[in-house]
N, C-alpha and C positions, 0 to 999 in steps of 0.2 A: 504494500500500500504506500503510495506517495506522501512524503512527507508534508508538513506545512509551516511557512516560515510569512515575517510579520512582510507585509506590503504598505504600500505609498503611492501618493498619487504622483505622475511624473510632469510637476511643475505644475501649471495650471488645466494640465485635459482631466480626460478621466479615465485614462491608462493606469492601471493600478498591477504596483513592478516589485518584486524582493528586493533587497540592499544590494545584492549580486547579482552580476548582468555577467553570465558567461560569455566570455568570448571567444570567437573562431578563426582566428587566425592563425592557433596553431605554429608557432614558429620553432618548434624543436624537431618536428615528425616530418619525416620527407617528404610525404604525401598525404596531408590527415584526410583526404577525399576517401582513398583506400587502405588506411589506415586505421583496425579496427579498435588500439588503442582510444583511438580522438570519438569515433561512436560510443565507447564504451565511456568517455567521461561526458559526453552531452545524455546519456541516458540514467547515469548519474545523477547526475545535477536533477535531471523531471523528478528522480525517485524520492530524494531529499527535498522538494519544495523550489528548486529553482524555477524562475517563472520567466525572464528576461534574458535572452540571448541575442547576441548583436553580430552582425558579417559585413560585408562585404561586397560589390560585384568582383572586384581585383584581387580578392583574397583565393590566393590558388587559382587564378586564373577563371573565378565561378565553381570551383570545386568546392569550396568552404559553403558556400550556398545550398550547395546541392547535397554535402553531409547533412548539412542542418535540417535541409528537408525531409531528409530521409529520416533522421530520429524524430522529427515531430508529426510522423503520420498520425501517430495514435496520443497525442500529445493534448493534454488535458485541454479545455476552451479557451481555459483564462489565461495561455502563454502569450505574450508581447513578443514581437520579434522586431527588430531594427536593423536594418540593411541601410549602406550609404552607398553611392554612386560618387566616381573617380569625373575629375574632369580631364579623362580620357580615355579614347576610344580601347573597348576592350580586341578589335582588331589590329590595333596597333596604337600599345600601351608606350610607348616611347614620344608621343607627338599630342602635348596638351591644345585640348580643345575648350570653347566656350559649351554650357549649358543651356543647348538650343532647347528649342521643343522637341524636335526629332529626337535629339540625342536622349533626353529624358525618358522620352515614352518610349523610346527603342530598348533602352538597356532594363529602364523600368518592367517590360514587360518580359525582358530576360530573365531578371530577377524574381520575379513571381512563380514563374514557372519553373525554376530550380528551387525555390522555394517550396515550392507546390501549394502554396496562398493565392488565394485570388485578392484580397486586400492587405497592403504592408503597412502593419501600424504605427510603426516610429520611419521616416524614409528621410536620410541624413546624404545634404551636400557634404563628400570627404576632404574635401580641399576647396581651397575659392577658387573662384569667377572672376579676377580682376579686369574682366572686360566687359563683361556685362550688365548694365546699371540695378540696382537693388529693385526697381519696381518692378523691370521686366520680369527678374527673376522670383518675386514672389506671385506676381501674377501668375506665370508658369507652374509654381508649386502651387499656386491655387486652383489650377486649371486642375491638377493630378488630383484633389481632395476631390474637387465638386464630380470629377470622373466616377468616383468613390473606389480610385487605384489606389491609394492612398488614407491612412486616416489624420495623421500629424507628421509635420516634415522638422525639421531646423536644419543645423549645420555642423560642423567637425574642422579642427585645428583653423578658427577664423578668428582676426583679430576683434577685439570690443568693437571696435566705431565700425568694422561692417555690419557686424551685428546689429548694433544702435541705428546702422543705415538701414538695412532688413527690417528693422520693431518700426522705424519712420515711416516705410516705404510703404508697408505695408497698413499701418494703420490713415495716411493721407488716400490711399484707395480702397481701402475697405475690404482686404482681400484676406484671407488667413494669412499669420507669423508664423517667426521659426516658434516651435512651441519650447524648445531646449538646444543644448549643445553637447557635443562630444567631446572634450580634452582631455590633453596632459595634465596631471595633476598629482601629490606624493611628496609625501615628507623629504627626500631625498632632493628630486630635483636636479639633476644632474647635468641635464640643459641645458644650453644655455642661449638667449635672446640675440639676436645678431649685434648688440651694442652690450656686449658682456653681462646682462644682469642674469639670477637664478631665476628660473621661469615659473619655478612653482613660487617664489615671492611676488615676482610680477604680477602672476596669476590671481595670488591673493588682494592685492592694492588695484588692479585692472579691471580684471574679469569677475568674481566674483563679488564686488556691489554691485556690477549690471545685470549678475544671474537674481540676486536676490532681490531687487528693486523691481523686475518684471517678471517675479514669479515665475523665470524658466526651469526649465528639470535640467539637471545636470546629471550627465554621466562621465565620468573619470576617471582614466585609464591608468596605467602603467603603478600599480604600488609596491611592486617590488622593486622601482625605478628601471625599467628595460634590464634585473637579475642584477643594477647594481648591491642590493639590499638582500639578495637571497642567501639565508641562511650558510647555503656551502659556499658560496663565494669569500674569498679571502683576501682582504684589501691590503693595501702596500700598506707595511708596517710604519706607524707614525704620521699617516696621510688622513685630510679633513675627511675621508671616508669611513677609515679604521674607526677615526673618534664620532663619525654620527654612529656607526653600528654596534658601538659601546654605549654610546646611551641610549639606545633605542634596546638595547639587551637587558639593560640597567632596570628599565621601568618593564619589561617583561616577567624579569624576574620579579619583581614586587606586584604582577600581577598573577603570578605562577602559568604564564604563557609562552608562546615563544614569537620573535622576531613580526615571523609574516602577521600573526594575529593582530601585534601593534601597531602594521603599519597598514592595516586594511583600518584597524578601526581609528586611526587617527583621518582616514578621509571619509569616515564615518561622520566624527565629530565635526566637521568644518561646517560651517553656515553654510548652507544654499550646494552642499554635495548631494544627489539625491541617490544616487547609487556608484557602486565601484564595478568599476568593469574589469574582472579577472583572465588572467589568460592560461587557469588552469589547464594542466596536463595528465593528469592524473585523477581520480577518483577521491584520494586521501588530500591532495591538496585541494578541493573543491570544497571539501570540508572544514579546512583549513580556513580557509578563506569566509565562509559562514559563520566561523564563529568568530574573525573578527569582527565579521559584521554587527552581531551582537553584542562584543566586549563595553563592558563601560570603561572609562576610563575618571579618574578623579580628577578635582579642578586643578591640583598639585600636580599632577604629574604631566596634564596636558599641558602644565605651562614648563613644564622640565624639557617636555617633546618639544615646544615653541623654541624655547632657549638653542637647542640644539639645532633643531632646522635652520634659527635664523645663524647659529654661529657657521654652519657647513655652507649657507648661501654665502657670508659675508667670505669667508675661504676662496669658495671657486671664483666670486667678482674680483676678488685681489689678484687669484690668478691668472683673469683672461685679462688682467687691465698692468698686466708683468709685462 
């Protein structure tokens, strides 16, 4: 019997998601398409209560799509699925393109159909559009709703003011918003901003007052910082790393947990985080990851975890500005 875990609305719809958003992209497995490890941890996760998985068109080349499809044949009603679209052509992924209409509804309807959905309920631009003006393009994502391809769209790795251009653009014509966003986000932070700053501090003085001030859902990837933070990973002795993975061990242990669990629930704890998008591999770390989603963390220690984050950010800005 399937488990069950607490849900949330995601932002302002009525998408209602678990703190864990599995993810499928799969980056350790050569091929998690035929790969029946990667089916056996998405069928996992449905058994345990996960309800929100997220792909792809580019992920595997639409393989990671077409996994996902295949474990949610029989996959309880109230599963959310989120798919984003690359702004580029998946016949030839080397040559970025604008997000036409064609291009949408062509790959869009690729997507469904590897999917095996006939309506995709969270449907994410993966990268911007820097050529194409904010109205066109919500109009366009409002053409795919009112299609009913579609239930809510937003965006993935886009800076605030396109954003805030998208919430304008779209509320000056009356058309649906991005309803949330995808990003980087993680105690770690490793990152870094094309003008040296830590991205996940950016994030938090940038990005998030405009996730919390128009009520979007956030989804937030990478908490073991792309395996900087994982557990078996062994940092150069005496580096601004060693010492974040020391104090993030520090308050584990006074929570009698370990590493991962801290660093899922510290983007837990952040204002306007609505869920962690994990990129388990395994069945035992799915788990993992669940219960940091639950860990409380006290007001002491979350400011022990502060201290360190900002002292590892203030580290790597020193060293990109060496």
């Amino acid at each position: 019997m399937a488990g069950e875990l607490p849900k949330i609305a995601f932002g302002s719809t009525d998408l209602q998601v678990t703190r864990l958003c599995q993810g499928t992209a799969f980056r350790t497995l050569e091929r998690a398409e035929t790969d029946t490890r990667a089916e056996a941890v998405l069928r996992h996760c449905l058994d345990v209560g996960v309800r929100f998985f997220d792909s792809a068109n580019l992920y595997g080349s639409g393989g990671s799509e077409r996994l996902l499809g295949k474990a949610l044949i029989d996959a309880p009603d109230d599963v959310v699925v989120c798919t984003k679209i690359s702004p580029r052509d998946e016949d030839a992924p080397e040559e970025v393109i604008p997000f036409t209409d064609e291009l949408l509804r062509r790959h869009l309807d690729r997507s469904r159909q590897r999917l095996q959905r006939d309506v995709i309920d969270l449907y994410l631009l993966h990268q911007p559009d820097r050529t194409t003006p904010a109205d066109a393009l919500c109009a366009r994502m409002h053409g795919l709703v009112e299609a009913g391809l579609i239930r809510y769209w937003g965006v993935s790795n886009h800076e605030p003011q396109m954003v805030e251009a998208l919430l304008a653009a779209a509320r000056e014509a009356g058309t649906s918003a991005p309803a949330g966003v995808e990003d980087y986000f993680t105690i770690g932070g490793g990152a870094l901003t094309d003008d040296g700053q830590s991205r996940t501090r950016w994030y938090h003085r940038q990005m998030l007052p405009l996730v919390n001030r128009e009520k979007l859902g956030l989804l937030a990837f990478s908490p073991m910082d792309r395996g900087d933070l994982a557990p078996q990973r062994t940092p150069d002795s005496g580096s601004p790393l060693e010492r974040l993975c020391t104090d993030i061990d520090d308050v584990a242990a006074e929570l009698g947990v370990g590493r991962a669990e801290v660093c899922v629930a510290w983007m837990v704890h952040q204002k306007g985080v609505t869920c962690v998008l994990g990129g388990a591999e395994s069945p035992s770390h799915v788990d993992v990851m669940i219960a940091g989603t639950t860990l409380e963390i006290p007001s002491d220690l979350l400011a022990k975890l502060l201290e360190a984050r900002d002292r590892y950010a203030d580290a790597l800005e020193a060293g990109s500005s060496e």
